[in-house]
C-alpha positions as CSV (number, residue, x, y, z in Angstrom):
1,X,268.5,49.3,88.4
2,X,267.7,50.8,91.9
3,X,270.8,52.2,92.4
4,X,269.6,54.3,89.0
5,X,266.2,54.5,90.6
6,X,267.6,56.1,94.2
7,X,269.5,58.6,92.1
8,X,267.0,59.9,90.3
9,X,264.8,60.2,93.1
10,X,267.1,62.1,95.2
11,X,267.8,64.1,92.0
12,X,263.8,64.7,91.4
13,X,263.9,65.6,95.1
14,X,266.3,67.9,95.0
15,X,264.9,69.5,92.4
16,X,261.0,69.7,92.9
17,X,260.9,69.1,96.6
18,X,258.9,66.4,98.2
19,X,256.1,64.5,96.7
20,X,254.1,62.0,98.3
21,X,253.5,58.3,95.7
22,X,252.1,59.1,92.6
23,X,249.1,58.1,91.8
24,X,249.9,56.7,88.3
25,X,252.2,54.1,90.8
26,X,249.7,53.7,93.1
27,X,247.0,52.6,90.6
28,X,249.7,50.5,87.7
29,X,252.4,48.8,90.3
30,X,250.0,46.2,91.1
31,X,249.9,45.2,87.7
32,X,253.2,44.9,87.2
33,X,253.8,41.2,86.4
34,X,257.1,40.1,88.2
35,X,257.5,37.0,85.6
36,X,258.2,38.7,82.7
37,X,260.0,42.1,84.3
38,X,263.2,42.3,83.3
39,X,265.9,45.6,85.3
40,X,268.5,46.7,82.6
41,X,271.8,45.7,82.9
42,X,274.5,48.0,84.8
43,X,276.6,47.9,81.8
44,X,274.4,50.4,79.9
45,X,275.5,52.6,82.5
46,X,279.3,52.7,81.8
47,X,279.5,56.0,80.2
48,X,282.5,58.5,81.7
49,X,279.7,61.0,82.3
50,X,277.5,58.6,84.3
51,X,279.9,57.5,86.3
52,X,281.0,61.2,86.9
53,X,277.6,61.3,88.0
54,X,277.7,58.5,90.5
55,X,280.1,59.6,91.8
56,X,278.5,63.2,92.9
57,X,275.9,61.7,94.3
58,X,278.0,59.5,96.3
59,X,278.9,63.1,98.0
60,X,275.7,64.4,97.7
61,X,274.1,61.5,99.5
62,X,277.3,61.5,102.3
63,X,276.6,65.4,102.9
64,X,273.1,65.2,103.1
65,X,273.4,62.6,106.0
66,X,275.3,64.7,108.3
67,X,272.2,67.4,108.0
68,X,269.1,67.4,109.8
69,X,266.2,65.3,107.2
70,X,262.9,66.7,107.7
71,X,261.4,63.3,107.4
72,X,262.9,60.3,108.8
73,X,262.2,58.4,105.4
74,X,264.4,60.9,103.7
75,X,267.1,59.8,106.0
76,X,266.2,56.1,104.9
77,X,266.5,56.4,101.5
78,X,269.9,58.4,101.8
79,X,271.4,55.7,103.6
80,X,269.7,53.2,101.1
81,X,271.5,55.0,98.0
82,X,274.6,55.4,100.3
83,X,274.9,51.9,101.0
84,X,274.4,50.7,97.1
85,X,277.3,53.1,96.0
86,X,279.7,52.1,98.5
C-alpha cells in the first residue's frame, strides 16, 4: 500500500504543486488505531492498466531524480518510490 500511496502523491504533486500536511491528517492520524488497520493487498492491483501505470512512474520517478528538486524532501520521497518499484 505505500508503494500506491508514493504514486499518488507524486501524481497529486505533479498535478497541483506542493502542499504542505493536511490538516484533516494532522488532526485524524493520531487516531488511527494500528490494531485493527488493515493495507489492501497488492493483488487488487493487478490490472494491465495499473501496471501500465507503475510502470510510468517508474520513469517518471528515474527522470525526476536526475533534475534539480526544489526541496530536499522531494528528492527523498523520489528515491523512496524509486526504491519500492525496483
Amino acid at each position: 500500500m505505500f508503494l500506491k500511496s508514493c504514486m499518488l502523491a507524486s501524481v497529486f504533486r505533479a498535478a497541483f504543486g506542493a502542499t504542505g500536511v493536511p490538516e484533516v491528517q494532522q488532526k485524524h492520524w493520531p487516531k488511527v488505531s494500528n490494531e485493527v488497520f488493515i493495507t489492501g493487498r497488492d493483488t487488487l492491483f493487478n490490472s494491465d492498466e495499473l501496471i501500465r501505470l507503475s510502470e510510468e512512474m517508474l520513469l517518471y520517478y528515474t527522470d525526476a531524480m536526475k533534475t534539480q528538486q526544489l526541496r530536499d524532501d522531494y528528492l527523498e520521497l523520489l528515491n523512496l518510490c524509486h526504491r519500492t518499484y525496483h
